[in-house]
Every structure is written in structure tokens, then in C-alpha cells.
C-alpha positions in Angstrom: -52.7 60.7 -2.5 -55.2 58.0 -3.8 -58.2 56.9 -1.8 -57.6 54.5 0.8 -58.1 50.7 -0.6 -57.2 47.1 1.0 -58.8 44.8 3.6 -59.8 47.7 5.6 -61.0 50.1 3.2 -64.3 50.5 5.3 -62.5 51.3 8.4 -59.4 53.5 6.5 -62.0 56.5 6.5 -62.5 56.7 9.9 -58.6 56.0 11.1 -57.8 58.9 8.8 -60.4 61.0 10.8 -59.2 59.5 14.1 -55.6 60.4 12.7 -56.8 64.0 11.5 -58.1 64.8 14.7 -55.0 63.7 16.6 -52.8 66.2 14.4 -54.8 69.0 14.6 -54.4 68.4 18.9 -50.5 67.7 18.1 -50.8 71.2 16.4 -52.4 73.3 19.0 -49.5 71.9 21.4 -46.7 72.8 19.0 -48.4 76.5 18.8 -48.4 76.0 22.9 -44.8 75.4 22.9 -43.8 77.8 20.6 -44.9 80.3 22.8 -43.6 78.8 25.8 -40.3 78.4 24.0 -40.4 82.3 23.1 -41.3 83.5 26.6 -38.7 81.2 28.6 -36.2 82.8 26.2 -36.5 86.2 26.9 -36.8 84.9 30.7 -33.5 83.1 29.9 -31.5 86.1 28.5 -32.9 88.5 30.8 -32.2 86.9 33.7 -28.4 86.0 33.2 -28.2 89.8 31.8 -29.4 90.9 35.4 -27.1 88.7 36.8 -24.1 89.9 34.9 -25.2 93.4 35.7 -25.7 92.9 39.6 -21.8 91.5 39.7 -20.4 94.7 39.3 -17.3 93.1 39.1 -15.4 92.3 35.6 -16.4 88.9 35.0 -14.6 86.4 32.7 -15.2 87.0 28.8 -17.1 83.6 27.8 -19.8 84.6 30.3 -20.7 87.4 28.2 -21.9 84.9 25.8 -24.4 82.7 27.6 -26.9 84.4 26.5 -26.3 84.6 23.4 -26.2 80.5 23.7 -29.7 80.6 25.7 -31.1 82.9 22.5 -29.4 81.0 20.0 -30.4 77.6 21.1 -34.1 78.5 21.4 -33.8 79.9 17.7 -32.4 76.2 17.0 -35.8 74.5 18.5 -37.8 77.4 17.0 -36.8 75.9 13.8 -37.6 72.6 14.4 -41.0 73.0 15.6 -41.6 75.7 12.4 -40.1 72.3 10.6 -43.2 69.9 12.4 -45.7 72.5 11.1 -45.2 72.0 7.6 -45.0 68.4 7.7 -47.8 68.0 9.8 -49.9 70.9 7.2 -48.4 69.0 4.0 -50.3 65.6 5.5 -53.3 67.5 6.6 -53.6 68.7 3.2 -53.8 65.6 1.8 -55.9 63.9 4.2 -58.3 66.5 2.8 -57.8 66.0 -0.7 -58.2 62.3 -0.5 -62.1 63.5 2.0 -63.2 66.2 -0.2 -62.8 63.5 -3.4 -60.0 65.0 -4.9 -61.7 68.7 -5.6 -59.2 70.9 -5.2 -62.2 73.1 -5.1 -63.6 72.3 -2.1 -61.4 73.7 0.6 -60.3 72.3 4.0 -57.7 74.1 6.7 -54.8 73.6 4.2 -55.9 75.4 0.8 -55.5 73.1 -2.2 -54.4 75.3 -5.4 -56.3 74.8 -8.5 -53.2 73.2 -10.4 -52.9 70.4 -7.3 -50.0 72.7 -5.4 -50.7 73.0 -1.7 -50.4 76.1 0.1 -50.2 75.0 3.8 -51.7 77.6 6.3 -50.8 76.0 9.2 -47.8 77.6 11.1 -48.0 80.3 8.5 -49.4 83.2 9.7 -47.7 83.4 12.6 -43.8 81.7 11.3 -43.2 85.2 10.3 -43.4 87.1 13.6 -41.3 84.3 14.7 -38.8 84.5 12.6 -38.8 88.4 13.0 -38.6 87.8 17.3 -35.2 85.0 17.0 -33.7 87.6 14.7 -34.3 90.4 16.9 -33.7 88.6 19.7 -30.3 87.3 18.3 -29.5 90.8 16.8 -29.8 92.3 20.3 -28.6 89.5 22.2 -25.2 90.0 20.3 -24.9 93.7 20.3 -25.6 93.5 24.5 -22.8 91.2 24.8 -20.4 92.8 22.5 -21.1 96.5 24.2 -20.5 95.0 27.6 -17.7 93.0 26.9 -15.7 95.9 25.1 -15.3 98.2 28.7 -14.3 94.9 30.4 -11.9 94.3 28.0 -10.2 97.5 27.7 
């Protein structure tokens, strides 16, 4: 990204700061959510598994699998918020670049390889634990339904 030129070039510095600090908040809420999102999940599942539980009664096969929809639908928005955080580090990054004149030795939030390559941190650190909680989450979700289903079935 080049410096910003045109009939606004003394204003474009501060807009980009204005814009900065607007993504950054935008961030923070994403981060918010994603919590939010993994909490109401297990809430979700848990809830509809007490429920199946507390029928004692056989209950119709495709019920067995709402919760696997409630676990596999948060995974889905999981994804797209994992999605937001790169875009929204990628244009951070270069926001920086074009503020720290194009030294890619002088670092901001998203660190700026020495060959030009950006390696975004944000959503980074914790897209791994993520991933590793929809997977488990999934895994389990699965294996409840399957192991429940098969004495109704029989």
C-alpha cells in the first residue's frame, strides 16, 4: 500500500487513524462474540441433551440430531468471524506499513516480515483453541447422539 495522495492528502492521515481506531473496537467485539457464540453453544447442546434425557420416553430419531445442528451451526459462524479477523488484521497491517513509512522494521500489532510478508496476529493466538473447542464439540456432539440413538433404535 502506497502513501495516501489526492485532494485530501492532509486529512488521509488522520481518517486512516479514525479508521484504525474503529477496527481495532470492531475487533474487541468480534473477540466478544466469539465467546458469546462458544458459551451459548454449549448452553444450546446441553440444554436440548437434558431435555432428551428428562423424556424418558423413545423420542423420534431426527431429534437426536438437534444438537448436533445447534453445534454445527455455531462452528459455521465460528468460521466466519475467524474469516473477519484476518481481513480486518491483513488491513491493519497495512495501515501500519503505510504509518511506520514503509519499515518493515518498525513493528505495529500485525508484524510485518522482513521480505514485505505479513504475519497477522490478530485472531491468532486464540483461532487455535477455537478450532480445537468446534471439533471437540462436534466430535462429542456426534458420538452423544449416535450412542443414544442406537438403544432407541434397537
Amino acid at each position: 500500500m502506497t502513501k495516501p495522495v489526492g485532494d485530501f492528502h492532509a486529512q488521509s492521515g488522520e481518517f486512516l487513524l479514525k479508521q484504525y481506531e474503529c477496527l481495532r473496537k470492531e475487533i474487541e467485539i468480534l473477540i466478544q462474540e466469539s465467546r458469546a457464540l462458544e458459551r451459548n453453544a454449549i448452553i444450546a447442546v446441553g440444554v436440548t441433551w437434558a431435555w432428551l434425557y428428562s423424556r424418558g420416553k423413545p423420542v423420534h430419531a431426527w431429534t437426536y440430531f438437534i444438537p448436533i445442528l445447534f453445534s454445527a451451526i455455531g462452528a459455521l459462524r465460528a468460521y466466519g468471524i475467524e474469516k473477519a479477523f484476518g481481513q480486518m488484521g491483513s488491513f491493519i497491517s497495512k495501515l501500519e506499513y503505510v504509518f511506520l513509512d514503509n519499515r518493515a522494521s518498525a513493528l505495529g500489532w500485525e508484524s510485518i516480515e522482513d521480505d514485505g510478508s505479513i504475519k497477522p496476529k490478530t485472531g491468532t493466538s486464540d483461532s487455535r483453541g477455537a478450532f480445537l473447542f468446534w471439533c471437540l464439540l462436534n466430535l462429542s456432539t456426534i458420538i452423544i447422539a449416535v450412542l443414544a440413538f442406537i438403544p432407541n433404535a434397537l
